[in-house]
DOPA-11446 format. One record per residue (C-alpha): x, y, z. Coordinates in steps of 0.25 Angstrom, whole numbers, plus 5000, padded with zeros to 4 digits. Example, Ala and Ser with C-alpha at 12.3 -4.5 7.8 and 13.67 -1.06 7.14 Angstrom:
<sites>
504949825031
505549965029
</sites>
This chain:
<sites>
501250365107
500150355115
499150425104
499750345093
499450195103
498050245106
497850275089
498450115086
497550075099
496150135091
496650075076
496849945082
495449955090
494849975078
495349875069
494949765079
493649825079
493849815062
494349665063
492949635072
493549525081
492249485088
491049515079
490749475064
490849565054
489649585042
490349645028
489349665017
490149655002
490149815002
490749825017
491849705014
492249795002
492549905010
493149855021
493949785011
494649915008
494949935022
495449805026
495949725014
497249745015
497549694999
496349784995
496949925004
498349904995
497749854983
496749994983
497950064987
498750024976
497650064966
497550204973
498850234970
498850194956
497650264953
498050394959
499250404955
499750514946
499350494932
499950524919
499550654917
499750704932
501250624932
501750714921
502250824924
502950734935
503650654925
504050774918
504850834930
506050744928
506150744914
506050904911
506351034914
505451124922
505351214912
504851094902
503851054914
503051184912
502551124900
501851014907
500851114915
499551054919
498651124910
499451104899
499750964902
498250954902
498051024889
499350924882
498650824888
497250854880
498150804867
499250734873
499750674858
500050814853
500150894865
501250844876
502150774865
502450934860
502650984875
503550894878
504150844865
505550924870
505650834882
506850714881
506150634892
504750634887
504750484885
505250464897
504150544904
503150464897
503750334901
503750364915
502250394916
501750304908
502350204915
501650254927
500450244922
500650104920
501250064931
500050134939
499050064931
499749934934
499649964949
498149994947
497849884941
498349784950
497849864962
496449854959
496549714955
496949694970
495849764974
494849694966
495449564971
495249604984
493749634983
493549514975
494149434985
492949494995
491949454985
492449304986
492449335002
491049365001
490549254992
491249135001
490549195013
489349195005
489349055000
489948995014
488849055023
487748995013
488248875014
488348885030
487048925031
486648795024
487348705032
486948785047
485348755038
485948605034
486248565049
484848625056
484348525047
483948395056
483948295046
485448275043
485948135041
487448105045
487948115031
487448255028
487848315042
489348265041
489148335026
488548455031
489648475043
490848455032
490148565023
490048645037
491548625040
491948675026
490948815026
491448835040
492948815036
492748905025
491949005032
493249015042
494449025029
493249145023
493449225036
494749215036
494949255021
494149375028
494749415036
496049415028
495349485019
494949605029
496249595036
495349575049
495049465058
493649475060
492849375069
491849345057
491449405045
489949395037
490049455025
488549495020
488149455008
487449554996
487649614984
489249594982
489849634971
490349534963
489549434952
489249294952
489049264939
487949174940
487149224929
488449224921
488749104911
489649154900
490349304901
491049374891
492549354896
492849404882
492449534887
493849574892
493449714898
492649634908
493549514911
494949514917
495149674914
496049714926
496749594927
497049634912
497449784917
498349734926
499249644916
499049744905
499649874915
500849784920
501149744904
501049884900
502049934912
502949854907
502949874891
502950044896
504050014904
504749934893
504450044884
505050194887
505450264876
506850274871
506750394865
506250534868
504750544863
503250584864
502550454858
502450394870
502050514880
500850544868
500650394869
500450384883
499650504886
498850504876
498250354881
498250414896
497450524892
496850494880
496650344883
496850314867
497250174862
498650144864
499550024858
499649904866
501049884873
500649764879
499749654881
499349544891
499949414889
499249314883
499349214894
499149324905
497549354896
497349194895
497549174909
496649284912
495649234904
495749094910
495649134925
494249214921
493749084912
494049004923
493649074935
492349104928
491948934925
492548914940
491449004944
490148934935
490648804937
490448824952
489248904949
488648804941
488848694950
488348744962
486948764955
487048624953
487248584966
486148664971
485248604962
485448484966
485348494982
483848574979
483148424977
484148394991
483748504999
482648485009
482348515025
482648395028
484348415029
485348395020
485948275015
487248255013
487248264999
486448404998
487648455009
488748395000
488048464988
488048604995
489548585001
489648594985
489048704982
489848794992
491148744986
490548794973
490248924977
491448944983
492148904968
491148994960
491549124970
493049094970
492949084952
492049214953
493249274960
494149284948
492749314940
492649444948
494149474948
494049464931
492849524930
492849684928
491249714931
491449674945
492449794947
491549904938
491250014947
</sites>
């Protein structure tokens, strides 16, 4: 009893050293990714999840397993790994006349292709979590970016000493809203860390994420870039459900020839489903929408700061040049929370 308290006592020491009580902690965009992994408790199950699918036995290792409760030993022999490997070098011709004897061939096949799907569903949907997950660190890191500017232009705004009434009460409303949303950011933090740390300064540099700035009109017709996985995901579940709809009512070897041959072979294979239209069109809207959401904000926060240039001066700030910045924050903060959906959709933020 007593090894096992002093074991609890040194795992609980070191996770309030971990939650940092006292002192700040500094993340750069590479450090918040990995400790993402260690304390984001979505992001741990989520990359679980996708271990598990990945990992687990394929195909062509599942086989003989399948096999064990649908033949005899002696009938098992057949299946050795060399000659399995050999078959499976012209899975069309091959298996179909070592096995074409067995009664239960169709539902062997059955039972692993159905696997396989259900596997690739489970992938699918797992690294989607995760990509959610590190996109909603992105958005963590571009808030913090945009609120600490805009604080440090109002801690310059007030060290200036010609301020007239008007402007300070403007600046001090402006300094109550950063200041409230500095607070709800931390707290989004420290939910996000599963840690209550006493403060958190993320360090801004290269992250990984695009703004699009130089960016007017992009190809979305180009579907292997836009909205791929989202795609995958619909399309595994459909396909799920058509397999399991469709197992063979009589003994055969079309299907296992099928099946193999597009698992080994990867060869073109007829459809048996296909996305519904309205699930594509909404998919399509979201992308249209959260892209314009993003330039529209973008395009009229360079307009503001065109216009407070000519207000700008040592003198101070007037109120109308502090109303026009209060602008420009909300703006940024649109332009990123669009851009969150942009970078969900698009599949060049997630090539390796």
């Amino acid at each position: 009893m007593g090894k096992h308290s002093e074991h609890e006592g040194r795992v609980y020491s070191r996770e309030v050293m971990a939650q940092s009580p006292f002192k700040p902690v500094k993340l750069s965009w590479g450090q918040a990714r990995e400790l993402m992994k260690e304390r984001n408790p979505h992001y741990r199950s989520a990359a679980l999840s996708y271990n598990r699918a990945t990992t687990s036995t394929s195909l062509v290792k599942n086989f003989s397993t399948h096999m064990g409760g649908s033949i005899e030993d002696t009938v098992k022999g057949i299946v050795n790994p060399k000659d399995l490997a050999q078959t499976f070098k012209e899975p069309s011709v091959g298996l179909p006349k070592q096995l074409s004897s067995i009664s239960s061939l169709k539902d062997v096949s059955h039972k692993m292709a159905q696997e396989e799907w259900e596997l690739k569903e489970k992938e699918v949907i797992a690294e989607k979590k995760m990509r959610e997950q590190i996109v909603d660190l992105q958005l963590l890191f571009r808030r913090s970016a945009v609120i600490e500017k805009h604080m440090s232009w109002v801690e310059d705004a007030k060290s200036k000493k010609e301020l007239d009434a008007e402007a300070k009460k403007e600046l001090a409303k402006f300094e109550a809203k950063l200041k409230a949303d500095r607070k709800a950011w931390l707290g989004e933090v420290r939910d996000y860390f599963n840690a209550e740390y006493f403060d958190v300064q993320f360090v801004q540099g290269d992250n990984d994420m695009p703004d699009y700035r130089n960016i007017a009109e992009p190809d979305f017709a180009q579907w292997q870039r836009w909205g791929m996985l989202s795609r995958v995901e619909s399309l595994a579940g459909a396909l799920k459900k058509e397999h399991e709809k469709s197992k063979p009512a009589i003994p055969g070897t079309d299907v296992l020839k099928d099946k193999l041959s597009m698992m080994v072979n990867d060869g073109d294979t007829k459809l048996d489903a296909e996305l519904d239209t309205q699930s594509v069109r909404n998919s399509v809207r979201t992308l249209i929408r959260s892209w314009r959401g993003m330039k529209v904000a973008q395009n009229e926060a360079d307009v503001l700061r065109r216009e407070i240039k000519p207000l700008q001066s040592s003198a101070g700030a007037s109120k109308t040049l502090v109303s026009k910045m209060s602008k420009i924050y909300s703006l940024e903060l649109t332009e990123v929370k669009h851009a969150k959906e942009v970078w969900m959709m698009d599949e060049r933020c997630w090539a390796d």
